[in-house]
VEXGU-771714 format. One record per residue: residue number from 1; x, y, z of N, C-alpha, C, O, CB in turn; residue in three letters. Coordinates in nm, 2 decimals, padded with zeros to 4 digits, always signed. Glycine has a CB too. Layout:
<pts>
PT  num     nc1     nc2     nc3    cac1    cac2    cac3     cc1     cc2     cc3     oc1     oc2     oc3    cbc1    cbc2    cbc3  residu
PT  NUM       X       Y       Z       X       Y       Z       X       Y       Z       X       Y       Z       X       Y       Z     Ala
...
</pts>
This chain:
<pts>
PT  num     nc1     nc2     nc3    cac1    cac2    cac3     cc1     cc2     cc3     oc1     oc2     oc3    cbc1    cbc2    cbc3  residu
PT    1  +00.11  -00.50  +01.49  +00.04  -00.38  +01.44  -00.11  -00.42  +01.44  -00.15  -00.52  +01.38  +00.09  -00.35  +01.29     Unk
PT    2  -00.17  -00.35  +01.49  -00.36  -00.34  +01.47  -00.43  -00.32  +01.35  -00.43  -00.23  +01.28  -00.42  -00.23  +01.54     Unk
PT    3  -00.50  -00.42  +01.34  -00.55  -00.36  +01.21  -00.62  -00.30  +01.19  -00.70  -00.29  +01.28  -00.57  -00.41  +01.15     Unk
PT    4  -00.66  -00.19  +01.04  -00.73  -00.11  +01.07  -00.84  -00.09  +01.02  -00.84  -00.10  +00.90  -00.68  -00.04  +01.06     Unk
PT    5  -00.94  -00.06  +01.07  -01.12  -00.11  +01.06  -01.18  +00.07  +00.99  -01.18  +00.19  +01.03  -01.21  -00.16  +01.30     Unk
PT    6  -01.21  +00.02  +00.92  -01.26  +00.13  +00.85  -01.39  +00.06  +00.77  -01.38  -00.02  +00.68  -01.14  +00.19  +00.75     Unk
PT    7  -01.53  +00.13  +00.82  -01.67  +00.08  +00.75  -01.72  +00.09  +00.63  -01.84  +00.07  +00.61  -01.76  +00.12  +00.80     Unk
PT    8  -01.62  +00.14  +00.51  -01.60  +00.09  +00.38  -01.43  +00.12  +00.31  -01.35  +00.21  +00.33  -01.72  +00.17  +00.29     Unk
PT    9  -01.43  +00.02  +00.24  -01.30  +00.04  +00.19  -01.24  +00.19  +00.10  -01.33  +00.27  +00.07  -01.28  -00.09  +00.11     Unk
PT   10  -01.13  +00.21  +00.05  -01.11  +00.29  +00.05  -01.06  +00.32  -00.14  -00.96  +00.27  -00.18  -01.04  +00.30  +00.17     Unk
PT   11  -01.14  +00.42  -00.25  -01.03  +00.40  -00.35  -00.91  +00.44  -00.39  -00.84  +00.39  -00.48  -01.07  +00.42  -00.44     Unk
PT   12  -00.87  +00.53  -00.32  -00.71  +00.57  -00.34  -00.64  +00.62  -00.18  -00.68  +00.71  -00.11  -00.70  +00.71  -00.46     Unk
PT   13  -00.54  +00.55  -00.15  -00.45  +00.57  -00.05  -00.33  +00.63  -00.09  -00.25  +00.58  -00.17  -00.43  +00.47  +00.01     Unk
PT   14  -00.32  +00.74  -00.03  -00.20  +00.82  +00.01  -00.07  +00.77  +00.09  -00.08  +00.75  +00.21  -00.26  +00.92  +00.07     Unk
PT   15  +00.04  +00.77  +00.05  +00.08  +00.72  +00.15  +00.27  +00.76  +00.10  +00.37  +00.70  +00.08  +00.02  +00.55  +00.17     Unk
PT   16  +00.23  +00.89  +00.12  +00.39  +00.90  +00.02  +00.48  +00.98  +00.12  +00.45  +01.07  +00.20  +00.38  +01.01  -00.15     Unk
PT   17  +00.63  +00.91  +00.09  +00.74  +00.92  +00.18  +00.71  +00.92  +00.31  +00.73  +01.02  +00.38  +00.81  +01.01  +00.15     Unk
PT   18  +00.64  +00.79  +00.36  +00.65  +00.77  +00.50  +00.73  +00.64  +00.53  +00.82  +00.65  +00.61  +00.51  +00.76  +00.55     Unk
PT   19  +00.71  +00.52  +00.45  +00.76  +00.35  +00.46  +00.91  +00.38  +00.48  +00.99  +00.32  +00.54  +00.73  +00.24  +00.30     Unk
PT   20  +00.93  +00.52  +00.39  +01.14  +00.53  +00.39  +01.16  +00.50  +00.53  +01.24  +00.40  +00.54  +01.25  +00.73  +00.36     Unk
PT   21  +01.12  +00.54  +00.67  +01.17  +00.53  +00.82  +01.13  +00.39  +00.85  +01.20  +00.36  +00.95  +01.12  +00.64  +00.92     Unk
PT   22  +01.05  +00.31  +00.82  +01.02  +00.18  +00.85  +01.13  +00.07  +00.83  +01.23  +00.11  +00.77  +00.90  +00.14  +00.77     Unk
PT   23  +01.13  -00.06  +00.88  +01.19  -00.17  +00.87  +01.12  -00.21  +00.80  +01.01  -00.16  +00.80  +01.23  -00.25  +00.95     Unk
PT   24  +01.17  -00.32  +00.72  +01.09  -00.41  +00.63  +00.95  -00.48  +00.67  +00.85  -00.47  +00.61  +01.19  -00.52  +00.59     Unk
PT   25  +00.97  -00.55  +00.77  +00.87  -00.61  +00.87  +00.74  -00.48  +00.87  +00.64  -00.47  +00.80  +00.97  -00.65  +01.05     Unk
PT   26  +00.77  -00.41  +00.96  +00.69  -00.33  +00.94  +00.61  -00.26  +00.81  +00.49  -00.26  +00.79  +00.73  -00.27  +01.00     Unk
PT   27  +00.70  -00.23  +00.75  +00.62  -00.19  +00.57  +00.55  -00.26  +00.51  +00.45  -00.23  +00.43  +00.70  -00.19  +00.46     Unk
PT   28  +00.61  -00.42  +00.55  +00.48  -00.53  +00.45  +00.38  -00.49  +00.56  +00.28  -00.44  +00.52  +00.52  -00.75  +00.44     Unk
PT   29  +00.40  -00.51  +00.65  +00.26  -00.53  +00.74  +00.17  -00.40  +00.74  +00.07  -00.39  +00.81  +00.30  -00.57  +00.91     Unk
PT   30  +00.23  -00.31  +00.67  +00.18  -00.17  +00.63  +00.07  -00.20  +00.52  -00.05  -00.18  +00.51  +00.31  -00.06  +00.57     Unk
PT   31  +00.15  -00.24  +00.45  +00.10  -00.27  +00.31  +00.02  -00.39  +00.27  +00.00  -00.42  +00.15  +00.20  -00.27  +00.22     Unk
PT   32  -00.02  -00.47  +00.36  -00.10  -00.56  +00.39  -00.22  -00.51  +00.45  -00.32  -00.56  +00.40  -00.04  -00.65  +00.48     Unk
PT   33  -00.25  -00.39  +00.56  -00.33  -00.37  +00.60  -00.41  -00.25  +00.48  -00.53  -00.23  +00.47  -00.30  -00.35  +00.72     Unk
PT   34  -00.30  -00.20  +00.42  -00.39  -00.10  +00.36  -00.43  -00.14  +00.20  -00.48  -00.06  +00.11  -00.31  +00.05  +00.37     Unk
PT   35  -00.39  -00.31  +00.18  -00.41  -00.38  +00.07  -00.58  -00.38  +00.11  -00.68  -00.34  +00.05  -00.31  -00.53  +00.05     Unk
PT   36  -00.55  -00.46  +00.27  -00.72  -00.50  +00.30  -00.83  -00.35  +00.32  -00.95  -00.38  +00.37  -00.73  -00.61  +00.48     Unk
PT   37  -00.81  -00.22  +00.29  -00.83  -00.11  +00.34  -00.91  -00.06  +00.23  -01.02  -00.01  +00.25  -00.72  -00.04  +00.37     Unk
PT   38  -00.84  -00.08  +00.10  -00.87  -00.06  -00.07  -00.98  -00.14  -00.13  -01.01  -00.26  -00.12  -00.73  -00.11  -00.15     Unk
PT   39  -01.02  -00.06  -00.20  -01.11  -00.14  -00.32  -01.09  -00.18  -00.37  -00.98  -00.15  -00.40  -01.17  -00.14  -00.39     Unk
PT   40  -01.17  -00.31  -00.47  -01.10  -00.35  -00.56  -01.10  -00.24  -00.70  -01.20  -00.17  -00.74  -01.15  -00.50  -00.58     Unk
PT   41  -00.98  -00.24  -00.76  -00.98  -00.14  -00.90  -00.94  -00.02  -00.80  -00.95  +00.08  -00.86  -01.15  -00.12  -01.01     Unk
PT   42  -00.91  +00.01  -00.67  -00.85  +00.11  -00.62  -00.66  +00.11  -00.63  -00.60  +00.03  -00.70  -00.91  +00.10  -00.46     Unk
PT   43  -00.61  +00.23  -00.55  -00.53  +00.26  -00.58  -00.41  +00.33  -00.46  -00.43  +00.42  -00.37  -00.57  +00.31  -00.69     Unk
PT   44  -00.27  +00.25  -00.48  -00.20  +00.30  -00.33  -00.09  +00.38  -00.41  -00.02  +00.35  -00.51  -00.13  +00.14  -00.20     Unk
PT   45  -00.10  +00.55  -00.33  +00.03  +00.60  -00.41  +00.14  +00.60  -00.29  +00.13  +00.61  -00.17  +00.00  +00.77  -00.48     Unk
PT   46  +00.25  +00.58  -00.37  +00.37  +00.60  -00.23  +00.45  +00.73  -00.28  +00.40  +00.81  -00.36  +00.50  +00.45  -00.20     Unk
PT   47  +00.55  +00.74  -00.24  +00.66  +00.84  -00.29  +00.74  +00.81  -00.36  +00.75  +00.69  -00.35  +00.72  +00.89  -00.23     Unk
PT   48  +00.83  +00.85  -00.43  +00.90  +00.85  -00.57  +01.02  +00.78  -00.50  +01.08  +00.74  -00.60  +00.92  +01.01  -00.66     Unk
PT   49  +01.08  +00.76  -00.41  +01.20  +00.72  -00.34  +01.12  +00.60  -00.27  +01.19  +00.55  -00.18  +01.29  +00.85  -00.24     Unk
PT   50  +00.98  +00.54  -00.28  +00.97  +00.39  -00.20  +00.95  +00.33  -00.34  +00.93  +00.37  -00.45  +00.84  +00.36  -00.07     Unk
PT   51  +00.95  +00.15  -00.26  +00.86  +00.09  -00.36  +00.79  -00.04  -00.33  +00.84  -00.09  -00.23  +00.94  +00.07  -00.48     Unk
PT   52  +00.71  -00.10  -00.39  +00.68  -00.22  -00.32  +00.73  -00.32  -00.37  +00.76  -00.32  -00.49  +00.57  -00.25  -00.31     Unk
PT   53  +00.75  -00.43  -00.28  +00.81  -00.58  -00.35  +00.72  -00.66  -00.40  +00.64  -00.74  -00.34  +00.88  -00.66  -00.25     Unk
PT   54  +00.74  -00.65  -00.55  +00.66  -00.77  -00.64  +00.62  -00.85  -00.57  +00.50  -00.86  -00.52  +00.72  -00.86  -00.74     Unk
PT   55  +00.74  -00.96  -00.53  +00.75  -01.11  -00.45  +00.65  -01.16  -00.37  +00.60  -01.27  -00.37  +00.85  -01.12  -00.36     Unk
PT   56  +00.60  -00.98  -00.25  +00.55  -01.00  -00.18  +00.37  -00.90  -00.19  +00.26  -00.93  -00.17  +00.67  -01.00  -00.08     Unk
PT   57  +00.42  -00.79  -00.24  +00.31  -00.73  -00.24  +00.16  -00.80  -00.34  +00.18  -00.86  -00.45  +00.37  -00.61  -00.27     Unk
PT   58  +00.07  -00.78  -00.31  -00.06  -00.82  -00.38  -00.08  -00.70  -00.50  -00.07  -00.70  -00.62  -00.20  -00.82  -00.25     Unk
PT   59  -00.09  -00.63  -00.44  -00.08  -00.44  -00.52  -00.01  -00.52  -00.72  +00.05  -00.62  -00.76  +00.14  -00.25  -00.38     Unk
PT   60  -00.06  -00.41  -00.77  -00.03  -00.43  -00.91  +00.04  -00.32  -00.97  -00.03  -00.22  -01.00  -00.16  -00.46  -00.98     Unk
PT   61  +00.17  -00.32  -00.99  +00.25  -00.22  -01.02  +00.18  -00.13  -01.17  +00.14  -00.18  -01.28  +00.41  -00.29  -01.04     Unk
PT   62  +00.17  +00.01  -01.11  +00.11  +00.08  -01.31  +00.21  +00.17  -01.39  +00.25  +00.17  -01.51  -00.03  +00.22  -01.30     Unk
PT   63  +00.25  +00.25  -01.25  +00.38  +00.34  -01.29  +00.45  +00.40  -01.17  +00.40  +00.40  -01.05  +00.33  +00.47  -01.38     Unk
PT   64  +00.56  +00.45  -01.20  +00.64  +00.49  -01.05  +00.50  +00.56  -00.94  +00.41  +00.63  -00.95  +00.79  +00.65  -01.09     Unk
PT   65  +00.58  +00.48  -00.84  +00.48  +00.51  -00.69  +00.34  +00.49  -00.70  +00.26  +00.50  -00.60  +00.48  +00.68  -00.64     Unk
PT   66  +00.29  +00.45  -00.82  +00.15  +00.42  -00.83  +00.14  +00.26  -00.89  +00.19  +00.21  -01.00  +00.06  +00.55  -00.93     Unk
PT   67  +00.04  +00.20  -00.75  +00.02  +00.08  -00.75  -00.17  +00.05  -00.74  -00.25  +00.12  -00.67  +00.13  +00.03  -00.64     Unk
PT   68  -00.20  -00.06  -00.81  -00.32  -00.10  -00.85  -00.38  -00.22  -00.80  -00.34  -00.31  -00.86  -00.32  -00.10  -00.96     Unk
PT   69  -00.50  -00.25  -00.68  -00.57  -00.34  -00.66  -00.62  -00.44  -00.75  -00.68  -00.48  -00.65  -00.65  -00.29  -00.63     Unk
PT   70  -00.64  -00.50  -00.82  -00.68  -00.56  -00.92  -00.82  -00.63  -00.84  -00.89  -00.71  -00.90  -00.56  -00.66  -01.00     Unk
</pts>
C-alpha cells in the first residue's frame, strides 16, 4: 500500500464502515497510515460494526468507533 502524503496532518478522520471488506493485513496497514495522517490529540472515527486491535493499534480507544491520537 502507498503511503499517503498529505502537507499537514489531519484532526479527525472519517472512516466508517469501510475496513468491514478488508483483510486484516490490509486494515493494519490502513490504520498505520492514517495513524501517521492525524494529529496529535486528533481523532479516527470508524463504524459501529469495526474496531481496532489494542495489541496492535497506536490509536487510543474513547468510546465505540471513536479512537484518539494521544
Amino acid at each position: 500500500m502507498d503511503p499517503i502524503n498529505f502537507k499537514i496532518p489531519f484532526d479527525v478522520i472519517f472512516c466508517r464502515n469501510v475496513m468491514i471488506y478488508f483483510d486484516q493485513q490490509t486494515k493494519e496497514g490502513l490504520i498505520e497510515r492514517f495513524y501517521k495522517a492525524t494529529n496529535s490529540g486528533g481523532y479516527l472515527l470508524i463504524g459501529h460494526s469495526e474496531t481496532l486491535n489494542k495489541n496492535t493499534s497506536k490509536y487510543t480507544y474513547i468510546m465505540p468507533a471513536t479512537y484518539k491520537k494521544l
